[in-house]
py3Dmol code that shows the C-alpha trace and the ligand (Angstrom):
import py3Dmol

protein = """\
ATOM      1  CA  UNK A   1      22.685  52.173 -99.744  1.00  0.00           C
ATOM      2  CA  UNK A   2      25.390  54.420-100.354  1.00  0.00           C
ATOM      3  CA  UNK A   3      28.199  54.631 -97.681  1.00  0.00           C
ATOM      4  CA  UNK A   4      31.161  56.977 -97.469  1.00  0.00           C
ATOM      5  CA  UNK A   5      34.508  54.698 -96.709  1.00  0.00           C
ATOM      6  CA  UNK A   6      36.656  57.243 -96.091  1.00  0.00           C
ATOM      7  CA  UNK A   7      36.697  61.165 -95.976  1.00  0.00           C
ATOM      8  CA  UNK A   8      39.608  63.948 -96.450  1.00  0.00           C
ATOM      9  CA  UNK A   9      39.497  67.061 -96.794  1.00  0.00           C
ATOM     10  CA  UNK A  10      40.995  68.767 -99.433  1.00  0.00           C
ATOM     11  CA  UNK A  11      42.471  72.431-100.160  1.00  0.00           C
ATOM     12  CA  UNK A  12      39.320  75.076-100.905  1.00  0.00           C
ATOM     13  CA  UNK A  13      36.830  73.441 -98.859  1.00  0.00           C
ATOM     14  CA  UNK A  14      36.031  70.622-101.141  1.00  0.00           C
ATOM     15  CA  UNK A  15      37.199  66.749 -99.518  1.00  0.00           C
ATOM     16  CA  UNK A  16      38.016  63.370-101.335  1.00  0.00           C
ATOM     17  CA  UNK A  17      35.542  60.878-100.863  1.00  0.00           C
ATOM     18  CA  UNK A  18      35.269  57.228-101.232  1.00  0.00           C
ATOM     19  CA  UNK A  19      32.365  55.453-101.781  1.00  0.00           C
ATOM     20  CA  UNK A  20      31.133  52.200-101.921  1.00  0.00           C
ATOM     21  CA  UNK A  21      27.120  50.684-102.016  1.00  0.00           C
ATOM     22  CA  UNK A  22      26.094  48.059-100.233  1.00  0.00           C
ATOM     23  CA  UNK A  23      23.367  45.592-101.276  1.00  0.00           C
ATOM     24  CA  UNK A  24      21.834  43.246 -98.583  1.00  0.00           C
ATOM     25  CA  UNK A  25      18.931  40.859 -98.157  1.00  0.00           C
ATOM     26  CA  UNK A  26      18.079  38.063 -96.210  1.00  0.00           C
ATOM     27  CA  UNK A  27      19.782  36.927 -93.401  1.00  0.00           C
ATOM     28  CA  UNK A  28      22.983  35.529 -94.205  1.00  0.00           C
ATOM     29  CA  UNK A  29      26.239  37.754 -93.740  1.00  0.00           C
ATOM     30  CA  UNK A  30      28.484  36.054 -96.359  1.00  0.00           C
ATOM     31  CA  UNK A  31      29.922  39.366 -97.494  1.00  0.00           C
ATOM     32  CA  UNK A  32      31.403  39.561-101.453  1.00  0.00           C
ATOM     33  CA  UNK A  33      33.092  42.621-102.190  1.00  0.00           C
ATOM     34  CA  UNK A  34      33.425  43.735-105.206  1.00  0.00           C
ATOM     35  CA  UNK A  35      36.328  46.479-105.782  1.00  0.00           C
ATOM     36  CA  UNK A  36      37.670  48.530-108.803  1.00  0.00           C
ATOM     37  CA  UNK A  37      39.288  51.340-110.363  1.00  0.00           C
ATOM     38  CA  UNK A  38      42.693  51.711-108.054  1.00  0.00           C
ATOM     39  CA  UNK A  39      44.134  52.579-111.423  1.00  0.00           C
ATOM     40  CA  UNK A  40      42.247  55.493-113.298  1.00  0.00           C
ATOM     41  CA  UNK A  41      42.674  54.098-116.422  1.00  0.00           C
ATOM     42  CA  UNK A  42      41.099  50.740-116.201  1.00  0.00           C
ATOM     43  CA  UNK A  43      37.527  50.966-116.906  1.00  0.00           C
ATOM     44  CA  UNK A  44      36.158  47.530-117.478  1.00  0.00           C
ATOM     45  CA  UNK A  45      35.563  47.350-113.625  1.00  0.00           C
ATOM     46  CA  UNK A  46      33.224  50.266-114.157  1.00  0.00           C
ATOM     47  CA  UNK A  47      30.989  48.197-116.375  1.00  0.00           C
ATOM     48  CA  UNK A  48      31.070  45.022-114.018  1.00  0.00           C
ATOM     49  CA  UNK A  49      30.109  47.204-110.715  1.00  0.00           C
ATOM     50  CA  UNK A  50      27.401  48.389-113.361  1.00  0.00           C
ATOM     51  CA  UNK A  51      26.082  44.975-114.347  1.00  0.00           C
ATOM     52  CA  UNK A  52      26.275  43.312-111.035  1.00  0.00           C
ATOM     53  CA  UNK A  53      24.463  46.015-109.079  1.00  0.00           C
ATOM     54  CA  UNK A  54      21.675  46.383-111.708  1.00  0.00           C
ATOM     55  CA  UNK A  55      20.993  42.559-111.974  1.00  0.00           C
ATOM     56  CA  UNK A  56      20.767  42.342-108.107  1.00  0.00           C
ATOM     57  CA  UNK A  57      18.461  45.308-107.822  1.00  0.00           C
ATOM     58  CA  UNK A  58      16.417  43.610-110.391  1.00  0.00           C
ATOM     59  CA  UNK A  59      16.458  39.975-108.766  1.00  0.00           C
ATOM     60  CA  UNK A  60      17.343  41.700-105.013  1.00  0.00           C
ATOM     61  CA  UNK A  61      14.986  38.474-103.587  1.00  0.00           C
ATOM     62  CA  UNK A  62      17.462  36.075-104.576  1.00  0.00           C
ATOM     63  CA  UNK A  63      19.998  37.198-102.784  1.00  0.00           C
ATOM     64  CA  UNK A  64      21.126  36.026 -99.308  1.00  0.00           C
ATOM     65  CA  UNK A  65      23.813  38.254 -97.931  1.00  0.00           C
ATOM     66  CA  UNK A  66      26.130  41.132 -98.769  1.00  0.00           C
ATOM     67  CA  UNK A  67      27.506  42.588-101.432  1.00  0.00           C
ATOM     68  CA  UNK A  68      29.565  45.499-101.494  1.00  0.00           C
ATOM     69  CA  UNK A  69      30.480  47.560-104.780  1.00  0.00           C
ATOM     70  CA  UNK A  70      33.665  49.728-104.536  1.00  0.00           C
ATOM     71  CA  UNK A  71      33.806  51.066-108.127  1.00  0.00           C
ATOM     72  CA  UNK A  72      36.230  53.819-107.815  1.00  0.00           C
ATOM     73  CA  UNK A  73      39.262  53.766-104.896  1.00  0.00           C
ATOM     74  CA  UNK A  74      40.358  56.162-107.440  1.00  0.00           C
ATOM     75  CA  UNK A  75      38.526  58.135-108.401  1.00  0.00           C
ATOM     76  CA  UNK A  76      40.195  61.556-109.128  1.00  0.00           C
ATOM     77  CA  UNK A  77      42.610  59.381-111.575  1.00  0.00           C
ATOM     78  CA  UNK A  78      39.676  58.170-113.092  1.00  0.00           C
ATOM     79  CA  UNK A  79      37.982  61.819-112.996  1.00  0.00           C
ATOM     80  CA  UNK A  80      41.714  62.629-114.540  1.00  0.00           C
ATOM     81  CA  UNK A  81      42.013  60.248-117.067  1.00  0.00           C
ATOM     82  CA  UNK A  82      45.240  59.318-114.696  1.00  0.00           C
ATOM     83  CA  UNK A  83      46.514  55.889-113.845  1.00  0.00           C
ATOM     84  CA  UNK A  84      47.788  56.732-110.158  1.00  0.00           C
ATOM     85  CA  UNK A  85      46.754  59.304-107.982  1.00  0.00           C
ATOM     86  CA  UNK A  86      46.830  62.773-109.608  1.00  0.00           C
ATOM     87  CA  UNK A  87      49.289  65.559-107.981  1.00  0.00           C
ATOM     88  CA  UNK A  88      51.059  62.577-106.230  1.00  0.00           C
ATOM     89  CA  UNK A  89      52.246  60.666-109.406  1.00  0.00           C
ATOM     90  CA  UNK A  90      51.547  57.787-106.935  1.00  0.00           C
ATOM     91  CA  UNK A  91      50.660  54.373-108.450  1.00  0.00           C
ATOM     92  CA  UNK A  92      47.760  53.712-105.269  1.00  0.00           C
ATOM     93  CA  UNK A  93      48.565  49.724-105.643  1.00  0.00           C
ATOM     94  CA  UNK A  94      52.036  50.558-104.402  1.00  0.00           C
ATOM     95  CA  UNK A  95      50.618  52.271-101.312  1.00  0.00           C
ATOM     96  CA  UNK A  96      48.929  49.354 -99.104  1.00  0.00           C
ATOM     97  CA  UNK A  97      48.636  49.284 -96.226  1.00  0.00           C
ATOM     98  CA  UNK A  98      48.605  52.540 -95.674  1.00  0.00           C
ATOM     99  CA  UNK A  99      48.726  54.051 -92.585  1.00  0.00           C
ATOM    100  CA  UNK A 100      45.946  55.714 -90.170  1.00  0.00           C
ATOM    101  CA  UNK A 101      48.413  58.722 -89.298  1.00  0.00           C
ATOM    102  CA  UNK A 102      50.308  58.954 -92.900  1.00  0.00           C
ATOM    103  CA  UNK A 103      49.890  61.128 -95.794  1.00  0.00           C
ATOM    104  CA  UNK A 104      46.636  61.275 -97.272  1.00  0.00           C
ATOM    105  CA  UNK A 105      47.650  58.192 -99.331  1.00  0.00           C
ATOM    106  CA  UNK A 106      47.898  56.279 -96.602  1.00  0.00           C
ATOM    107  CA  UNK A 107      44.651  57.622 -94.778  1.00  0.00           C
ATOM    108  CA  UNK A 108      42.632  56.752 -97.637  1.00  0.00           C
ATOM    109  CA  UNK A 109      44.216  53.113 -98.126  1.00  0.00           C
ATOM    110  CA  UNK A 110      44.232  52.139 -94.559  1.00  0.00           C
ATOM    111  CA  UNK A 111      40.731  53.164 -94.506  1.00  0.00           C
ATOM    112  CA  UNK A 112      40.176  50.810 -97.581  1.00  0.00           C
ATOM    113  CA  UNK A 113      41.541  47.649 -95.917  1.00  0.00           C
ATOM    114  CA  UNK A 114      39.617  48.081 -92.614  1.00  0.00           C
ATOM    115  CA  UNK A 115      36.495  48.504 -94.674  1.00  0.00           C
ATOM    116  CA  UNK A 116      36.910  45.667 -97.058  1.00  0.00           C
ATOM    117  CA  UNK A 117      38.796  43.577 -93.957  1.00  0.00           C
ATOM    118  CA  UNK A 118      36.586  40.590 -93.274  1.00  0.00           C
ATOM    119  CA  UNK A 119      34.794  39.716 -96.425  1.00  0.00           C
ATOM    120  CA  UNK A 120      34.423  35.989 -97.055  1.00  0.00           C
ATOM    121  CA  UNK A 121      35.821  37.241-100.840  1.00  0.00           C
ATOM    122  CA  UNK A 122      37.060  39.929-102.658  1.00  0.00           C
ATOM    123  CA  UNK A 123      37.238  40.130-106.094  1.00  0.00           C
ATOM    124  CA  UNK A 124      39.827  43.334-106.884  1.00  0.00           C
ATOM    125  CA  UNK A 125      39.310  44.302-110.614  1.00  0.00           C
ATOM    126  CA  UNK A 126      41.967  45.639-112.757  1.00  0.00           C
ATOM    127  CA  UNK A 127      42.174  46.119-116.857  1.00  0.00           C
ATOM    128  CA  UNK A 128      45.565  46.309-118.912  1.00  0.00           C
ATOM    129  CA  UNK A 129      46.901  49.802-119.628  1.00  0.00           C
ATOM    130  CA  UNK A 130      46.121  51.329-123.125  1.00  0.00           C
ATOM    131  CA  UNK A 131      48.899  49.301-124.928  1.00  0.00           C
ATOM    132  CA  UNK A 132      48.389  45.884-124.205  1.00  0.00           C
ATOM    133  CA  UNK A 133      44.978  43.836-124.174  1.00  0.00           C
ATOM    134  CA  UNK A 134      44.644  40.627-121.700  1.00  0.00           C
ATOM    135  CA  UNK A 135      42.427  37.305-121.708  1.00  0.00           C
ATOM    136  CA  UNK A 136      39.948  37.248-118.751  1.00  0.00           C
ATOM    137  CA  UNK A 137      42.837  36.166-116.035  1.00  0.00           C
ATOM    138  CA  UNK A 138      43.269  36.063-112.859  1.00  0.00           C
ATOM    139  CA  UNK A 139      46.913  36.846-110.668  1.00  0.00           C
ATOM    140  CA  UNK A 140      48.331  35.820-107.786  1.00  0.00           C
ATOM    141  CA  UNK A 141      51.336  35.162-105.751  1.00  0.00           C
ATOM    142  CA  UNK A 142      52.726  31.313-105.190  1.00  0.00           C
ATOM    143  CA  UNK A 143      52.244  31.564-101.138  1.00  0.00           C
ATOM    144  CA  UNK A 144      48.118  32.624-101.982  1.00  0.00           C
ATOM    145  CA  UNK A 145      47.765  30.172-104.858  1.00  0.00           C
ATOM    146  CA  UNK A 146      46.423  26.990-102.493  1.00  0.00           C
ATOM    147  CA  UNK A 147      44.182  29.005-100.638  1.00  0.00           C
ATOM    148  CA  UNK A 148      42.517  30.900-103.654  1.00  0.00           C
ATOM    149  CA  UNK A 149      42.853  28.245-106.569  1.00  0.00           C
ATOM    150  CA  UNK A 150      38.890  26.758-105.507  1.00  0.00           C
ATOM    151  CA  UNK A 151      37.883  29.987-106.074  1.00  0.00           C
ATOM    152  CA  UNK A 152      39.310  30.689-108.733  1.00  0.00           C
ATOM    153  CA  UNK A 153      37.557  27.643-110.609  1.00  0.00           C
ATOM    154  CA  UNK A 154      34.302  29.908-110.002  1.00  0.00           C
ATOM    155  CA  UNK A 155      34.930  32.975-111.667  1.00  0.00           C
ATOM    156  CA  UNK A 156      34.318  32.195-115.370  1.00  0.00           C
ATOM    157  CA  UNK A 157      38.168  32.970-116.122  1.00  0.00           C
ATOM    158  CA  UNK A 158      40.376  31.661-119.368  1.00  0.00           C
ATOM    159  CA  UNK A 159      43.410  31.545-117.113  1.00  0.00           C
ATOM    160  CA  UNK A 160      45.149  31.491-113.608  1.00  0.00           C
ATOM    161  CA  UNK A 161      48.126  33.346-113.691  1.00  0.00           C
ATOM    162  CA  UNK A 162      50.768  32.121-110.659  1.00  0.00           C
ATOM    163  CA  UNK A 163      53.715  34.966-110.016  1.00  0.00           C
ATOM    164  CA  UNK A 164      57.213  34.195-108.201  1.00  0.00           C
ATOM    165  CA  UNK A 165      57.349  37.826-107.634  1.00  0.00           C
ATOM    166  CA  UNK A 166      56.009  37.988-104.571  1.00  0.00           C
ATOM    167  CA  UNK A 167      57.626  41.214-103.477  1.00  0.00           C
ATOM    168  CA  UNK A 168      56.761  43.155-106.461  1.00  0.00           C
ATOM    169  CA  UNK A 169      53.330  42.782-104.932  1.00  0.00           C
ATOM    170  CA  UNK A 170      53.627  43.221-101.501  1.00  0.00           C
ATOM    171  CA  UNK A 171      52.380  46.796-101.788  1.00  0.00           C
ATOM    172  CA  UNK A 172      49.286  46.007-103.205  1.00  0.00           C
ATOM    173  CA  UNK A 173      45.586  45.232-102.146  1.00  0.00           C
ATOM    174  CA  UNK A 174      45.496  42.304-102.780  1.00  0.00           C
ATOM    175  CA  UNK A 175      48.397  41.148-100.555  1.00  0.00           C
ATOM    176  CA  UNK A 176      47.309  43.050 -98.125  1.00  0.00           C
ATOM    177  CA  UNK A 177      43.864  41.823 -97.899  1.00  0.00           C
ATOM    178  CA  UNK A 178      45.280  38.019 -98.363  1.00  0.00           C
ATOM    179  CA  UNK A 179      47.650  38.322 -95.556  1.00  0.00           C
ATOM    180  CA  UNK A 180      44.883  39.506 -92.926  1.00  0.00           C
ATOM    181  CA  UNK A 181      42.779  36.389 -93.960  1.00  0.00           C
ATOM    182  CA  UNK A 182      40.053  37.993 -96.482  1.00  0.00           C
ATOM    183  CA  UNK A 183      40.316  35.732 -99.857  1.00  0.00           C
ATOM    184  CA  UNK A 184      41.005  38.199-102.489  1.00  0.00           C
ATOM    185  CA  UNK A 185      41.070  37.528-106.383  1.00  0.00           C
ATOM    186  CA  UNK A 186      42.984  40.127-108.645  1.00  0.00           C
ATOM    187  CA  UNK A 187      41.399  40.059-112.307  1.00  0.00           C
ATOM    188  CA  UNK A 188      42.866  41.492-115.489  1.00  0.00           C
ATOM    189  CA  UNK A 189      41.145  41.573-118.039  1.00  0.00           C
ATOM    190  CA  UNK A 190      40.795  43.745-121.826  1.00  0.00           C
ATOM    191  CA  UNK A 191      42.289  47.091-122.600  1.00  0.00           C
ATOM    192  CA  UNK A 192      42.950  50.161-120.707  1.00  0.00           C
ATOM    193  CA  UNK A 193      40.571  53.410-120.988  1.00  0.00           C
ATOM    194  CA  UNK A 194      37.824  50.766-122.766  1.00  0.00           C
ATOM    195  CA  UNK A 195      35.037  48.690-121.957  1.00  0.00           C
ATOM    196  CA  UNK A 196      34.844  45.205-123.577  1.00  0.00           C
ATOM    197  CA  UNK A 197      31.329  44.330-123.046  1.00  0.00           C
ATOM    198  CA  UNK A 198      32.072  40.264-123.723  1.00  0.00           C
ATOM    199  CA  UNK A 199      34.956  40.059-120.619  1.00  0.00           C
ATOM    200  CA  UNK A 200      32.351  41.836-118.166  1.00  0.00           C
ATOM    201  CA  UNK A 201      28.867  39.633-119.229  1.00  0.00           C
ATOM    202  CA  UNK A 202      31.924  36.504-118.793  1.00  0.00           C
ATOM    203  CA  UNK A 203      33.079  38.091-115.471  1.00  0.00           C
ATOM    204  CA  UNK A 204      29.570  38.700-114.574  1.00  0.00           C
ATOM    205  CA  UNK A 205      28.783  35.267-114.884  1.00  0.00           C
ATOM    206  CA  UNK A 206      31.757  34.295-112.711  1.00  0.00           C
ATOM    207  CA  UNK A 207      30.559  36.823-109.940  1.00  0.00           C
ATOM    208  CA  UNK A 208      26.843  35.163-109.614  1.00  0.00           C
ATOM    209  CA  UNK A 209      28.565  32.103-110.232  1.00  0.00           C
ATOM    210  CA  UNK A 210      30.861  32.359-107.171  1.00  0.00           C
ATOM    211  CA  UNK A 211      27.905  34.046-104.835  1.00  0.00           C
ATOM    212  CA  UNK A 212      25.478  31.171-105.666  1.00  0.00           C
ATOM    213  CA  UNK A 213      28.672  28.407-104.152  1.00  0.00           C
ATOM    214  CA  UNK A 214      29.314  30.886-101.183  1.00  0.00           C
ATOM    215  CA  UNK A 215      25.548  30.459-100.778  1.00  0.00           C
ATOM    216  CA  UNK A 216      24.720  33.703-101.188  1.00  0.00           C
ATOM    217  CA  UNK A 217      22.554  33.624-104.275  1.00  0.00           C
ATOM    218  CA  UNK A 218      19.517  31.591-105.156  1.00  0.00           C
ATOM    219  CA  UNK A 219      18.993  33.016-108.675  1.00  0.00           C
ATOM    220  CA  UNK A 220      19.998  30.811-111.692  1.00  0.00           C
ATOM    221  CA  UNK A 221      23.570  30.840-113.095  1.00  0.00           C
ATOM    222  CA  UNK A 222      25.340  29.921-116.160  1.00  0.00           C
ATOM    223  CA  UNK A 223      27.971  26.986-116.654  1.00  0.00           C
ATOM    224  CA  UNK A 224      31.740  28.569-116.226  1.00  0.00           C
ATOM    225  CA  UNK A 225      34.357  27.125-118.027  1.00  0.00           C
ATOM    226  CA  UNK A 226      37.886  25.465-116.231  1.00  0.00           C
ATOM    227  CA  UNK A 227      40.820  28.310-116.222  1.00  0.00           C
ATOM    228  CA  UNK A 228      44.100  26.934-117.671  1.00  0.00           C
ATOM    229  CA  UNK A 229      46.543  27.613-114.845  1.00  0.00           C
ATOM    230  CA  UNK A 230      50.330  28.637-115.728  1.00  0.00           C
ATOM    231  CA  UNK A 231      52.077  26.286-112.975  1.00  0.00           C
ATOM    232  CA  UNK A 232      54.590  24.338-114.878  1.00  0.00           C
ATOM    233  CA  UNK A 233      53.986  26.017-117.951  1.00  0.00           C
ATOM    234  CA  UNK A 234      56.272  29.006-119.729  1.00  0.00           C
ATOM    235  CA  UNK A 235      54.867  32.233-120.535  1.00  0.00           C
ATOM    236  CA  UNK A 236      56.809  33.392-123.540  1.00  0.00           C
ATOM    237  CA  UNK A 237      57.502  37.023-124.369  1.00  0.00           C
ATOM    238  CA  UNK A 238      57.419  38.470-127.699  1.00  0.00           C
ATOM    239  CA  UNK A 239      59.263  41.633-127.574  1.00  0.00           C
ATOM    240  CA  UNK A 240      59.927  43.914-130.978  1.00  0.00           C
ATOM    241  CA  UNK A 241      63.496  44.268-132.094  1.00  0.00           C
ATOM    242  CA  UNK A 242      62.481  47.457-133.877  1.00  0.00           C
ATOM    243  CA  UNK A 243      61.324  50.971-133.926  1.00  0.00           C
ATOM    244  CA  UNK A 244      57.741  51.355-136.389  1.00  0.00           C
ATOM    245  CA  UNK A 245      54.122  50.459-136.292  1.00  0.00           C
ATOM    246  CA  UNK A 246      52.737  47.041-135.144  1.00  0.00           C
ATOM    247  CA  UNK A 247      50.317  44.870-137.633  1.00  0.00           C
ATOM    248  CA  UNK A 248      49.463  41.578-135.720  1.00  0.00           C
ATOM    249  CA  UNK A 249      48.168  38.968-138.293  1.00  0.00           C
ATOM    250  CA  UNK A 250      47.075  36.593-135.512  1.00  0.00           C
ATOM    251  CA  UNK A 251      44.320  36.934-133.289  1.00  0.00           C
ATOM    252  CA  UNK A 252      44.189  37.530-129.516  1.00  0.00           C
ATOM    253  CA  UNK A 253      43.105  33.676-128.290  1.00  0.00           C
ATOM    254  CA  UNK A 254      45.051  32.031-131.048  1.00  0.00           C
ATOM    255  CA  UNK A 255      46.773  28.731-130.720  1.00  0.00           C
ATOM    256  CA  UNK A 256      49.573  28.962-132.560  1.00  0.00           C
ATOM    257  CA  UNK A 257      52.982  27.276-133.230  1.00  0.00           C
ATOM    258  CA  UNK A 258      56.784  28.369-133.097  1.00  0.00           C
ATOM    259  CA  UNK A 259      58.020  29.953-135.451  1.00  0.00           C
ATOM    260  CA  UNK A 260      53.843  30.925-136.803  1.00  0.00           C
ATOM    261  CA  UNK A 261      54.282  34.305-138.067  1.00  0.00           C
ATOM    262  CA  UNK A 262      52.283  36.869-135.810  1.00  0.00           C
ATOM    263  CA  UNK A 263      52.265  39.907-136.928  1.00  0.00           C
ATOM    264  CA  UNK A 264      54.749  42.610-138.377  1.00  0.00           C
ATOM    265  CA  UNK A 265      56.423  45.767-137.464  1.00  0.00           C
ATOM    266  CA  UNK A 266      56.284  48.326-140.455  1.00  0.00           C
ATOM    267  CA  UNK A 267      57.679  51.589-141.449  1.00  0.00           C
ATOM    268  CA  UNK A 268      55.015  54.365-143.013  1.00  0.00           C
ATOM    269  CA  UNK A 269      58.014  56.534-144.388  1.00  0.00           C
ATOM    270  CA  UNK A 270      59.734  53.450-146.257  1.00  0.00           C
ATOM    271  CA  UNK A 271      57.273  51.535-146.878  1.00  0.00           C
ATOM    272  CA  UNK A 272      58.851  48.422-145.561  1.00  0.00           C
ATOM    273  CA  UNK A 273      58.415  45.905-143.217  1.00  0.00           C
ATOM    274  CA  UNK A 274      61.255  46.653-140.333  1.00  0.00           C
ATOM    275  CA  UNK A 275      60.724  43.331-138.790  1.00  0.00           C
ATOM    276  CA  UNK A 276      58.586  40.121-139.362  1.00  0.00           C
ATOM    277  CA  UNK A 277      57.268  38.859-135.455  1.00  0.00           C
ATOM    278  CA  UNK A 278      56.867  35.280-135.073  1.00  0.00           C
ATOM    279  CA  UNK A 279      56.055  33.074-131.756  1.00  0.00           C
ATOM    280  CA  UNK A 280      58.662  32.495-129.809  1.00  0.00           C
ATOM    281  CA  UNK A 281      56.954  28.837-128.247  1.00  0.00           C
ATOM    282  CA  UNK A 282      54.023  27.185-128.926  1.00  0.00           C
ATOM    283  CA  UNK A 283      50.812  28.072-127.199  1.00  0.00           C
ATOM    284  CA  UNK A 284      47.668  30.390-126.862  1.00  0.00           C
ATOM    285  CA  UNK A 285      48.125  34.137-127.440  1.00  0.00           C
ATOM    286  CA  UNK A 286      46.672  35.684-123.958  1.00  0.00           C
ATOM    287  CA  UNK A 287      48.365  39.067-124.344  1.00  0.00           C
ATOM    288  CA  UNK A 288      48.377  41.065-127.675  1.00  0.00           C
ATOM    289  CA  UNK A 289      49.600  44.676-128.183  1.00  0.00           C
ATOM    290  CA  UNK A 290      46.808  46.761-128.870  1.00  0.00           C
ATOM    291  CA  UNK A 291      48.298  50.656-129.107  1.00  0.00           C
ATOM    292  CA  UNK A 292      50.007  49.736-132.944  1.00  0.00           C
ATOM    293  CA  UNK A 293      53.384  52.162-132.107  1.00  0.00           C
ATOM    294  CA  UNK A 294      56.477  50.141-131.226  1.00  0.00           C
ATOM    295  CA  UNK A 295      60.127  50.822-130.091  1.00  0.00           C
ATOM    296  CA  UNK A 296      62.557  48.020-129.676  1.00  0.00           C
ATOM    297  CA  UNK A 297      61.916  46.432-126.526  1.00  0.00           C
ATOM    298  CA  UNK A 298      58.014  46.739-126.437  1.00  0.00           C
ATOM    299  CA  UNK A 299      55.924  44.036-125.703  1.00  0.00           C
ATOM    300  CA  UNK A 300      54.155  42.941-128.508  1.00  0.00           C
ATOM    301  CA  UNK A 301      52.421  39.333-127.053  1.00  0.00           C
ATOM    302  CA  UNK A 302      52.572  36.987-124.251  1.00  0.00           C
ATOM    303  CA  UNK A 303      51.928  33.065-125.367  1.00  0.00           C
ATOM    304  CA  UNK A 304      51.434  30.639-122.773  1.00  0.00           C
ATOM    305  CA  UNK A 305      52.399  27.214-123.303  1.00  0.00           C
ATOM    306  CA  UNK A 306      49.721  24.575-123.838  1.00  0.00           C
ATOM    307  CA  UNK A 307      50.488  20.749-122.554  1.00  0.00           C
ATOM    308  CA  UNK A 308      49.797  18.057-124.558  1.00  0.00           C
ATOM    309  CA  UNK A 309      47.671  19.756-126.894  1.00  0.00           C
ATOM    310  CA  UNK A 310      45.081  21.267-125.207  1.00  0.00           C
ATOM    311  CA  UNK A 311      42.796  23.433-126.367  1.00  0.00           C
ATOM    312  CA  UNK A 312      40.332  26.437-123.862  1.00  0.00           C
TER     313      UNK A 312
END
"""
ligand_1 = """\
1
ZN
Zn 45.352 47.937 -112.392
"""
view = py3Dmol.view(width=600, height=400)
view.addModel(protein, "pdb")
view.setStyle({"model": 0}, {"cartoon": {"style": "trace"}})
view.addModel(ligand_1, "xyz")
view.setStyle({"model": 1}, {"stick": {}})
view.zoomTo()
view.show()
């Protein structure tokens, strides 16, 4: 069932609507909602919503509850090819709350969080933008971490990803939703304005996954594998010195050392290699640059420190 979350009218008679489609059997009301495309340039989400939605039609007696699809809170930026909302130049994760009587921003986000409000989870999806590709992850603040890290083990992700920057985030969905008491899981995962089929069959498996221990889903499920979580770990930063076109020679996933060489930064016109990009710690490769042209400064790879060895 299709259901209109909220409803403004725009200039020339046409209106702005949200949608979301709810999917319900049985008579449990554990509610999982399942929300996307805040940014209009992140598409995996689209392909998830897809995949979920389709395998519960197909296997609808096996569920026992709700689940709620919001694929696009955004969807004139992803109509737009636009990462925030289009006109406003307004980045809509900066915009929560929102506010019942505000600009239409605010209308539309307020309207969001009362819908969404009351979930027993939330699982808010998100891809890179169109210059960097992630590792299935999942982000959250330091005050959250305790109350989400269970779940967290039930999504199917490579890594947990705990900020200190909690008000960086303050604006968003997520923290929103969190501080009202609904449980809500930010993913990041691929490349912006792609699908990469592989991270949404993992996250899809991490969505049944965490419906079948909410109790919500009867069907089979696959084993997920343990996230490596960041606490007490660095993150290293690989940032080019120079202006040209990035060549990485490692892979996304890698394990690599110090000093490994990773990749270089060439010049077409010369000929030459401007700069030779090497790991700056030891560790897995979770973030590689995927758009190849550089300026000093750009981020070209994010390595996250491994303890002791260890291997994902
Ligand atoms: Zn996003």
């Amino acid at each position: 069932m299709t259901q209109t979350v909220a409803s403004i009218p725009l200039a020339v008679h046409e209106s702005l609507k949200i949608q979301k489609r709810r999917i319900q059997n049985g008579s449990s009301k554990k509610r999982l909602s399942l929300v996307t495309g805040t940014h209009g340039d992140e598409l995996e989400g689209q392909y998830l919503a897809y995949m979920v939605g389709s395998y519960i039609d197909e296997h609808i007696d096996r569920l026992d509850g709700i689940i709620d699809i919001y694929p696009a809170l955004n969807h004139m930026g992803i109509d737009s090819i636009t990462r925030g909302i289009p006109m406003f130049d307004l980045d809509m994760n900066r915009v929560f709350p929102g506010s019942r009587d505000g600009t239409m921003a605010d209308v539309v986000c307020a309207a969001i969080v009362d819908d969404i409000s009351g979930s027993d989870v939330c699982i808010d999806v998100h891809s890179s933008n169109i210059f960097l590709k992630e590792i299935p992850q999942i982000r959250m603040s330091v005050p959250t971490a305790p109350a989400l890290l269970p779940y967290v083990k039930m999504m199917n992700v490579d890594f947990l990803w705990i900020h200190d920057a909690a008000t960086l985030l303050e604006s968003t969905l997520a923290h929103t939703l969190n501080s009202r008491g609904t449980k809500t899981l930010v993913v990041e995962m691929g490349v912006g304005m792609r699908i990469t089929k592989e991270y949404c069959t993992q996250l899809f498996d991490g969505v049944l996954n965490l419906m079948k221990q909410l109790g919500m889903w009867k069907g089979e499920t696959a084993p997920v594998r343990e996230p490596v979580i960041s606490e007490g770990r660095e993150v290293g930063f690989v940032n080019s010195d120079a202006a040209g076109i990035f060549v990485p020679c490692a892979n996304f996933g890698d394990i690599v050392k110090q000093g490994d060489h990773i990749g270089d930064v060439v010049d077409p016109l010369t000929s030459k290699d401007v700069e030779n990009v090497f790991a700056v710690c030891d560790g897995m490769i979770f973030t590689l640059r995927e758009y190849p042209v550089v300026y000093g400064g750009s981020l070209l790879a994010r390595i996250l420190q491994l303890a002791g060895g260890e291997r994902i």
